[in-house]
C-alpha positions in Angstrom: 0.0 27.5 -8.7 0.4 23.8 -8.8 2.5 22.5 -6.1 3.9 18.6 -5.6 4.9 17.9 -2.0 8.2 15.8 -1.6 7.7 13.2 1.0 5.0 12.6 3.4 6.2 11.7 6.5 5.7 13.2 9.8 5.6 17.1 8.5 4.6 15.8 5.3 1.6 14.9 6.7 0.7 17.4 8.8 1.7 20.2 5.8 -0.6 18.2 3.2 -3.8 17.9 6.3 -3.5 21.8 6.8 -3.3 22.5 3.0 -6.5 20.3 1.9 -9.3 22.7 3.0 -7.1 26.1 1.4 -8.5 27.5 -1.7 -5.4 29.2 -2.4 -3.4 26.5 -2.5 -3.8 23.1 -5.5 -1.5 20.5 -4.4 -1.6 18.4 -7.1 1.3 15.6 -7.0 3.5 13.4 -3.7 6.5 12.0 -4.8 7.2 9.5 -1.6 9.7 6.5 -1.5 7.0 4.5 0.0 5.6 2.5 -3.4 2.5 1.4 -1.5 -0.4 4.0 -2.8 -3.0 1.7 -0.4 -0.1 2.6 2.4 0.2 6.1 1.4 -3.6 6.9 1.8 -3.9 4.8 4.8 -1.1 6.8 6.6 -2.6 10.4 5.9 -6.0 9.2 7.1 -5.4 7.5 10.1 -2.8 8.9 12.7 -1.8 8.0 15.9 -1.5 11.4 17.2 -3.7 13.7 15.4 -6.2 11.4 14.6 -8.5 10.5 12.0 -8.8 12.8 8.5 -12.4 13.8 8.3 -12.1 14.2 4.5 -10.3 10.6 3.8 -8.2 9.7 0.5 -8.7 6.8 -1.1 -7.0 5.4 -4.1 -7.8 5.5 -7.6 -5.1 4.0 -10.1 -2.0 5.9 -9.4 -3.9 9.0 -7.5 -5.6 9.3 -4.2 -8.3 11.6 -4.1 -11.0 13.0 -1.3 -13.6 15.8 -2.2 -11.2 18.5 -1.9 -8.5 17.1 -4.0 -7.3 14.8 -6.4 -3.3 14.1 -5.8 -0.9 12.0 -8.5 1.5 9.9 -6.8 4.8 9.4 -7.6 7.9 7.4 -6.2 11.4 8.9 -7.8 14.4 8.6 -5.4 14.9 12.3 -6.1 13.6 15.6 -6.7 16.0 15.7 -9.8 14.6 12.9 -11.3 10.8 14.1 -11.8 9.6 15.8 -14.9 8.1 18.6 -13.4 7.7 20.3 -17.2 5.2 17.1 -18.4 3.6 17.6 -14.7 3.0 21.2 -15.1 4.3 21.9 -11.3 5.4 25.2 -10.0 6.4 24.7 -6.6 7.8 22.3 -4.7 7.5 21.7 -1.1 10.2 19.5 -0.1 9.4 17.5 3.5 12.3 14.6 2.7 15.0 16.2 4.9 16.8 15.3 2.1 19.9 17.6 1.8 20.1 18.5 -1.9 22.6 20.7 -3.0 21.1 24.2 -3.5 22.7 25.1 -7.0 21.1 21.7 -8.2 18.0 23.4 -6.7 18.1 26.5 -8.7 18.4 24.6 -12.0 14.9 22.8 -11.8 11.9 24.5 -14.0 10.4 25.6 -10.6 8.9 29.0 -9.7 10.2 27.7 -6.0 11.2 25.4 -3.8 10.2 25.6 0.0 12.8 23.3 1.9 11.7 22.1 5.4 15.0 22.4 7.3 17.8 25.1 7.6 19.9 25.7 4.9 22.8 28.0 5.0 22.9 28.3 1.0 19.5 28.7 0.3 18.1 31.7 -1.4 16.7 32.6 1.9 15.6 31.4 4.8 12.5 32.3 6.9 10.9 32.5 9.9 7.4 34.2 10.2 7.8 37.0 13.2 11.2 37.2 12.0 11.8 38.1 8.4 8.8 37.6 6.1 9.1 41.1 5.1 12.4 40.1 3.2 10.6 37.2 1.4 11.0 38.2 -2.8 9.2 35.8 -5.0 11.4 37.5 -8.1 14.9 36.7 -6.5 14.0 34.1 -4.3 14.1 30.6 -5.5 15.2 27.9 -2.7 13.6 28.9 0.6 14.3 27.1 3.6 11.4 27.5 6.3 13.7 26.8 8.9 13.6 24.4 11.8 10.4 23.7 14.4 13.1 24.9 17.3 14.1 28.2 15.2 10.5 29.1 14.7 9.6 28.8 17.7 12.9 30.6 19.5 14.2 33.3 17.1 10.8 35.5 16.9 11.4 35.7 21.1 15.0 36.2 20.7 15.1 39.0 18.0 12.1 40.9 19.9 14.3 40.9 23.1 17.7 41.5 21.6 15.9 44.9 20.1 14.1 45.4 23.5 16.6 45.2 25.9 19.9 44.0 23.8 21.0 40.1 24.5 24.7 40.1 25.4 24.6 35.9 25.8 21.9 33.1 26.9 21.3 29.8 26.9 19.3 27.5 25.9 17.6 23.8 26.1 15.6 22.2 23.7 13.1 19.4 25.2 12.1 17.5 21.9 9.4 14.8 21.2 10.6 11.9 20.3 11.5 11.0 16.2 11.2 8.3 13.6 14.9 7.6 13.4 15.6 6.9 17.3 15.1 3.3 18.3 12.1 1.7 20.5 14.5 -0.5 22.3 18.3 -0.6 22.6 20.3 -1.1 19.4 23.0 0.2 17.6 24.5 3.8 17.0 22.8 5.9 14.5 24.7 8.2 11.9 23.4 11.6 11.3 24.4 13.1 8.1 23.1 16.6 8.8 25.0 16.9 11.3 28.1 15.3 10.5 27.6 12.4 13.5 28.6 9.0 12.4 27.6 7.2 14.7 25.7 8.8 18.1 25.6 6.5 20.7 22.9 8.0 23.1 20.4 7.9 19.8 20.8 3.7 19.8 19.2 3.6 22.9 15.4 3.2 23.6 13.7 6.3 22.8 10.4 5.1 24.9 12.6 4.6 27.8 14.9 7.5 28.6 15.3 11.3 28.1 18.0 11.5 26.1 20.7 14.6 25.9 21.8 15.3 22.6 23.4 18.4 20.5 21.4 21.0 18.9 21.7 22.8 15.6 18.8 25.6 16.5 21.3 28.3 17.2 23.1 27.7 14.2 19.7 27.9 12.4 18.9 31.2 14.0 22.5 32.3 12.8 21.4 31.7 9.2 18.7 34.5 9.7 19.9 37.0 12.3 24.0 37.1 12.8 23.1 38.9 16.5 22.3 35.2 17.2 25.0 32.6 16.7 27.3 30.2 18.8 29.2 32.5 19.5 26.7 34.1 22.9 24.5 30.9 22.9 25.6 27.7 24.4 22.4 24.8 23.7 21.9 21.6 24.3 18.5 19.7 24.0 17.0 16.5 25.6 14.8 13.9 23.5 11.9 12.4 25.4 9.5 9.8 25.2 6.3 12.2 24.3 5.0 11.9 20.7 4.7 16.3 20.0 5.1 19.5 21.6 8.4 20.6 22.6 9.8 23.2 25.1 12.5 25.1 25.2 14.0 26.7 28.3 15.6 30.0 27.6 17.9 32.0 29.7 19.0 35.3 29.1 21.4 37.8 30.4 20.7 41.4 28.6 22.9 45.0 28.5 19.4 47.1 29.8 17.8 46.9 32.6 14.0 45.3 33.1 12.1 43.5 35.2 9.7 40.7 34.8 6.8 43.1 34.7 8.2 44.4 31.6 9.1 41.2 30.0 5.9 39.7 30.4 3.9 43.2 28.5 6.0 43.5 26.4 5.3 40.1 24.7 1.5 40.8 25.7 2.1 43.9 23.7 4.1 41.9 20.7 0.8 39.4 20.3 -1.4 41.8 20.1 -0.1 43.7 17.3 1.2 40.2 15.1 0.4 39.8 11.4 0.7 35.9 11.9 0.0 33.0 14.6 3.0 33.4 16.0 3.0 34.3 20.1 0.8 33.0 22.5 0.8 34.3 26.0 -0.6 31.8 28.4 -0.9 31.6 32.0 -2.9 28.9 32.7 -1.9 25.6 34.2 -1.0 23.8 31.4 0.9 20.6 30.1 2.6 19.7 26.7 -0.4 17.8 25.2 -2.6 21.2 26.0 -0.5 22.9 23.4 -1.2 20.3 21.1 -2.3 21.1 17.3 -2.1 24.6 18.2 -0.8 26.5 14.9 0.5 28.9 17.5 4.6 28.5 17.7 6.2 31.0 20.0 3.9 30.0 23.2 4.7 31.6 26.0 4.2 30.1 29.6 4.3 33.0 31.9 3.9 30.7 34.9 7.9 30.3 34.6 9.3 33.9 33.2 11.4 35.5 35.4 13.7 38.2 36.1 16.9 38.5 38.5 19.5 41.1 39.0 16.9 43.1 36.6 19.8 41.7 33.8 19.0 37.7 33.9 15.6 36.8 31.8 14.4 33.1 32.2 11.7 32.4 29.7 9.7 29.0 28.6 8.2 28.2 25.0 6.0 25.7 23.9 5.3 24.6 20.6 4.0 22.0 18.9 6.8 20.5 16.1 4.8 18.9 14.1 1.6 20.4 13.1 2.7 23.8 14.8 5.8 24.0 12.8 3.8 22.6 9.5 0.9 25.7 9.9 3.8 27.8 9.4 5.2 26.2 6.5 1.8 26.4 4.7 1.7 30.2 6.0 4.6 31.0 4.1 3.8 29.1 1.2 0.5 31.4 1.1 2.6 34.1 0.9 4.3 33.2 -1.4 1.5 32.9 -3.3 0.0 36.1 -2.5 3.2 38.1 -3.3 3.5 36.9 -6.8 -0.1 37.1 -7.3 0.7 40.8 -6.6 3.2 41.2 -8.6 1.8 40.2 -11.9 
């Protein structure tokens, strides 16, 4: 299937470096608002935090190509303006963050579009370890792959809620900084995902302070399994001045009994038995930029779980939200692929 990735920015990126050596998968077009094909190539080659591309683009006319692809570049304002007919496209991977509206979505000559953030409207959203089972290439059309927090929590969550049954928790997202915060103090910054005008904490200097902000993950998780929601959840989440890997610290209070003995094998247990990268178990003395570039998203740092009252679960996962969160994206587009290569 020929597939045209919208927008390559930071997940973009990391989707298109993690896609170039599949066979399975032909990305053949970029539409990107950046007009600058030199600029484009430049910034998939070269990056700050994963480093250099072995297999380099470079630019020929309007196309950048390296010996495992050749890639049309395009620079619409919109999915809804490309031609994807004349282009010959089948699926779209949409890494904008743009927040299209789903039944505009369905009307494109697509066989799917995989949308890199929550979306309550879409077709379906999934989370590998969660709900790939339910993925149904003849029904499904818009699929959101969720959010780098909700693919890293909700596989944890779910198995413990059918382990031991989660009556309410808590939860705190530590998150790398991103593109939109500022280096040094400036003005508020509106968020139109989630309905801020203008957040003041996000105006100051993201190099310079941790920074507490709100979190959609729950709500994400919501969208998947109801058993999570707002409702037994309170989050929060803290931006800081690291450029990937995030960790969340999770708190749980449960309806059966167990101790952290129990915990700990039964996500030993959970790992060894997984159809995808999904848990990690780890005991070693680790920090954030040890986790790095793992495609690994539920990484569990048994150093920290805990039990008390055999009814109170403290947990901590790492993951990388970036290229972690990307491997994941290109998983699911693989199985995509492999479904309706199965069903023909």
């Amino acid at each position: 299937m020929n597939i045209l990735l919208n927008g390559v920015g930071r997940i973009g990126k990391a989707i298109l470096r993690i896609a170039n050596s599949s066979t399975s998968l032909n990305i053949v077009a970029i539409n990107e608002l950046n007009s600058n094909i030199d600029n484009i190539a430049y910034s998939i080659n070269y990056d700050s935090t994963y480093g250099t591309f072995e297999d380099k683009f470079k630019v020929s006319q309007n196309e950048i190509k390296n010996q495992t692809n050749t890639i049309k570049i395009l620079n619409h304002n919109s999915l809804l303006d490309i031609d994807f007919k004349a282009l010959n496209i089948d699926i779209v991977i949409d890494a904008s963050g743009a927040n299209l509206d789903a039944s505009k979505l369905q009307e494109l000559p697509l066989k799917a579009i995989l949308l890199t953030h929550p979306k309550k409207d879409a077709d379906i959203n999934i989370i590998l370890g969660v709900n790939a089972n339910d993925l149904n290439t003849k029904t499904h059309k818009v699929i959101s792959t969720s959010s780098c927090n909700a693919t890293a929590l909700l596989p944890l969550l779910k198995l413990i809620d059918e382990k031991k049954q989660i009556l309410c928790g808590d939860i705190t997202t530590i998150h790398p900084l991103l593109n939109h915060q500022k280096v040094l103090d400036g003005s508020c910054l509106a968020s139109k995902n989630r309905d801020v005008e203008c957040n003041f904490e996000f105006g100051r200097s993201s190099t310079q302070n941790i920074i507490p902000s709100k979190t959609t993950t729950i709500e994400a998780c919501s969208y998947l399994n109801k058993n999570i929601n707002s409702s037994i959840f309170s989050s929060s989440s803290l931006r800081v001045p690291t450029d990937t890997v995030g960790v969340i610290n999770v708190a749980l209070n449960v309806k059966e009994d167990c101790t952290k003995e129990e915990i700990i094998n039964i996500c030993k247990e959970y790992e060894e038995n997984q159809k995808f990268k999904v848990f990690l178990n780890n005991d070693e003395a680790l920090v954030s930029s040890d986790f790095k570039k793992s495609e690994y998203t539920t990484i569990l740092d048994h150093r920290f779980t805990d039990v008390k009252q055999a009814k109170m679960i403290k947990l901590v996962v790492w993951y990388d939200n970036e290229w972690g969160y990307a491997s994941k994206v290109v998983d699911i587009l693989k199985l995509y692929v492999k479904i309706s290569n199965n069903n023909k």
